[in-house]
N, CA, C and O of each residue as an XYZ file, in Angstrom:
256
protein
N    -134.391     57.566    158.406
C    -134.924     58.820    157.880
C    -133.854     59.899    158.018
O    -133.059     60.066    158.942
N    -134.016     60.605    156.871
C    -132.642     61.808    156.780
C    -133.187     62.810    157.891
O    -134.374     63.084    158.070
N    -131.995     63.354    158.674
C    -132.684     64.456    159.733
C    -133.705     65.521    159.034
O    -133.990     65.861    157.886
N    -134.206     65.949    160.728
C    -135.450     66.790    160.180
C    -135.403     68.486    160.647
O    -135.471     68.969    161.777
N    -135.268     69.125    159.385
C    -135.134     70.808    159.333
C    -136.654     71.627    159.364
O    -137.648     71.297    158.718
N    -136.520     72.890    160.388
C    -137.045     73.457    160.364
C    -136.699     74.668    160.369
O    -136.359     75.234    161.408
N    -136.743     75.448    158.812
C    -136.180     76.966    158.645
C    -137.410     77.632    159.384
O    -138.628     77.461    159.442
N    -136.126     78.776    160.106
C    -137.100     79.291    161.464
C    -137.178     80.698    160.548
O    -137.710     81.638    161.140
N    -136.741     80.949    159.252
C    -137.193     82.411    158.681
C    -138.246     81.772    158.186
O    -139.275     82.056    158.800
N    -138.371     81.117    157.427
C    -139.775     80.598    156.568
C    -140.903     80.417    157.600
O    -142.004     80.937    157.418
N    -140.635     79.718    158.621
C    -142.041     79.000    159.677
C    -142.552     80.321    160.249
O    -141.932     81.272    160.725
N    -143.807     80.119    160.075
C    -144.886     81.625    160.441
C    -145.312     81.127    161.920
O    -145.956     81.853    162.677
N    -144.898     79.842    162.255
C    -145.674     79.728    163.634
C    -146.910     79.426    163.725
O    -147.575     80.004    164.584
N    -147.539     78.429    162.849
C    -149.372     78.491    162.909
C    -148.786     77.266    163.967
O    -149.053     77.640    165.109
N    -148.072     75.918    163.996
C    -148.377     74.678    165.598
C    -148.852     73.959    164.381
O    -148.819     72.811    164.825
N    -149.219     73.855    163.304
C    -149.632     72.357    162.649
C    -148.629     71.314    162.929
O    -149.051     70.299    163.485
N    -147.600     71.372    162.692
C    -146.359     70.185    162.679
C    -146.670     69.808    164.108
O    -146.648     68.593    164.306
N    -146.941     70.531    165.101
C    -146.307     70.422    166.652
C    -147.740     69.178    167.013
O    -147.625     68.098    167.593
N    -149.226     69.903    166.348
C    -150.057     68.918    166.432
C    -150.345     67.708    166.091
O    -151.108     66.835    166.506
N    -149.301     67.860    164.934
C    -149.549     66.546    164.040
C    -148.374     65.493    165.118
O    -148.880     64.799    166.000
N    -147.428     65.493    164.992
C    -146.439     65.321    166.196
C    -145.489     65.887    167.371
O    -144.415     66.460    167.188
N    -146.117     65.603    168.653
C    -145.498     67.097    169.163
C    -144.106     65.788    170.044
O    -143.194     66.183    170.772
N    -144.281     64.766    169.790
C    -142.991     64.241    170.618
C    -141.507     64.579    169.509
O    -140.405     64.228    169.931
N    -141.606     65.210    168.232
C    -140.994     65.275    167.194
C    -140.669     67.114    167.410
O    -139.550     67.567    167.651
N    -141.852     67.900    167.266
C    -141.562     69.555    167.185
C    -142.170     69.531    168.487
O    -142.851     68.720    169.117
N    -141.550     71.065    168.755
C    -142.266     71.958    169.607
C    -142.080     73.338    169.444
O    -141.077     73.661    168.808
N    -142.933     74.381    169.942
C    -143.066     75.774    169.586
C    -141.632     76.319    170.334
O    -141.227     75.682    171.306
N    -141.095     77.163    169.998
C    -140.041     78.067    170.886
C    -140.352     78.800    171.806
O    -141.398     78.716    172.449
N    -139.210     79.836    172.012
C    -139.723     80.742    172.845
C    -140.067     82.156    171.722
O    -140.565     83.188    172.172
N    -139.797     82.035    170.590
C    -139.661     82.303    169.486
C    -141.124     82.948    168.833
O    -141.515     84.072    168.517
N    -141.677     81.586    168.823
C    -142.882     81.055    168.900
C    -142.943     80.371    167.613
O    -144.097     80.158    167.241
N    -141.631     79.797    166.501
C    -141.328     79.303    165.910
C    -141.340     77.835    166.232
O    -141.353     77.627    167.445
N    -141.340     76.772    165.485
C    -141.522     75.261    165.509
C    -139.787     74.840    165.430
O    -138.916     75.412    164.774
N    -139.707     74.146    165.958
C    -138.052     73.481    166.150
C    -138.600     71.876    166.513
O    -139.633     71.393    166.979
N    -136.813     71.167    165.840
C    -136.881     69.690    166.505
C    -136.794     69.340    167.559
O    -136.019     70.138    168.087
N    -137.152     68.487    168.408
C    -136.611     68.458    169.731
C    -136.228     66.761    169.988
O    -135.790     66.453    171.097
N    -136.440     65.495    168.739
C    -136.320     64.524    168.568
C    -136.469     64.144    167.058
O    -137.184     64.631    166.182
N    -135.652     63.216    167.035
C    -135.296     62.163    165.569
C    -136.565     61.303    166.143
O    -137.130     61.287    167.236
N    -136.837     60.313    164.423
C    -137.966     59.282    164.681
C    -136.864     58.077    165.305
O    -137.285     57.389    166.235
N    -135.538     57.843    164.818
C    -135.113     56.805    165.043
C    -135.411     55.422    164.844
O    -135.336     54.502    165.659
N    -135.897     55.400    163.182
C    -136.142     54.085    162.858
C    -137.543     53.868    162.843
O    -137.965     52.875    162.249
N    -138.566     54.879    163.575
C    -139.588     54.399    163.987
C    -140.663     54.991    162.827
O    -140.887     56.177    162.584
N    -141.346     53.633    162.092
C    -142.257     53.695    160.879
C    -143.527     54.631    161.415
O    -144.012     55.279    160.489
N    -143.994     54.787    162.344
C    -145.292     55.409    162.440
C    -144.957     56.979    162.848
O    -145.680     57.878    162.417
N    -144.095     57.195    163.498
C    -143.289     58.122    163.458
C    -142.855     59.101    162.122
O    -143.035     60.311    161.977
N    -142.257     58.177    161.267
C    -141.878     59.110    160.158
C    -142.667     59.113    159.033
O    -142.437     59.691    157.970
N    -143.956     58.185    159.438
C    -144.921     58.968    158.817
C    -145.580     60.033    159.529
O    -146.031     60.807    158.685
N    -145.790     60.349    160.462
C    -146.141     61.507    161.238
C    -145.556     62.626    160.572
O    -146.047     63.635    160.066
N    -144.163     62.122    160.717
C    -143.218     63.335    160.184
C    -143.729     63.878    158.674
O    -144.132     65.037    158.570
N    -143.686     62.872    157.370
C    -143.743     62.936    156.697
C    -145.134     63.976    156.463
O    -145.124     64.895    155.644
N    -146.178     63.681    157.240
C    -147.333     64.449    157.075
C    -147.520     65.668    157.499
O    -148.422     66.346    157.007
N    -146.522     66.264    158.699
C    -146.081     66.902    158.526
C    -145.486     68.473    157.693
O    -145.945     69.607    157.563
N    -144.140     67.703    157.232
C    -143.947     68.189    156.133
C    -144.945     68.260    154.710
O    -144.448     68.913    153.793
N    -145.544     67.990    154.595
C    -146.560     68.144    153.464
C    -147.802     68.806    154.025
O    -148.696     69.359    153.384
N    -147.702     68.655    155.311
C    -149.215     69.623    155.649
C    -148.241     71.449    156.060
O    -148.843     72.506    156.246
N    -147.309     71.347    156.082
C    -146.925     72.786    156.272
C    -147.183     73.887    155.279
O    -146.685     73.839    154.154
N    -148.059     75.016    155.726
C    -148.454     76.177    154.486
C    -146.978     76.635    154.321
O    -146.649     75.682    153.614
N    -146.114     77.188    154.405
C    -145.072     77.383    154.606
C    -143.647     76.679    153.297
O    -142.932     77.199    152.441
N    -143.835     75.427    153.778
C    -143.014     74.557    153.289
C    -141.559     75.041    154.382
O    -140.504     75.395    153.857
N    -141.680     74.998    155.521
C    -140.531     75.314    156.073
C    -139.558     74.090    156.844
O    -138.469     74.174    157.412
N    -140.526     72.861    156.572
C    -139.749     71.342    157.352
C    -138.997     70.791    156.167
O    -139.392     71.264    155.101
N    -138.247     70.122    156.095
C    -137.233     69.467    155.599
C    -136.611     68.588    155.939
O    -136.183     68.628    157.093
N    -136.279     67.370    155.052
C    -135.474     66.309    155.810
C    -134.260     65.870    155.010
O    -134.330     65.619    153.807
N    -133.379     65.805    155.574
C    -131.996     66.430    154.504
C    -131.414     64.925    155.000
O    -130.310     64.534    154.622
């Protein structure tokens, strides 16, 4: 899976991504969503991810 972006101007901070996978995001001190781990190969994982990114109001995750 191509790495995973999170534009910290776009992200409003609602925690959906962090709930959907929080071994993947976590909130800042910010109170913005950041990576803190790759899936590394791992299928259930990057679908997590994937849902993710499509559940963000925002559109601020990315995987480049």
């Amino acid at each position: 899976m191509p790495k995973i972006i999170v534009d910290p101007v776009k992200c409003i901070g609602c925690g959906l991504c962090v709930s959907i996978i929080d071994k993947v995001f976590k909130m800042n001190e910010q109170g913005k969503s950041e990576v803190i781990s790759e899936c590394g190969g791992d299928g259930e994982c990057e679908g997590k991810v994937k849902e993710a990114i499509e559940s963000c109001p925002v559109q601020a995750i990315s995987n480049e």
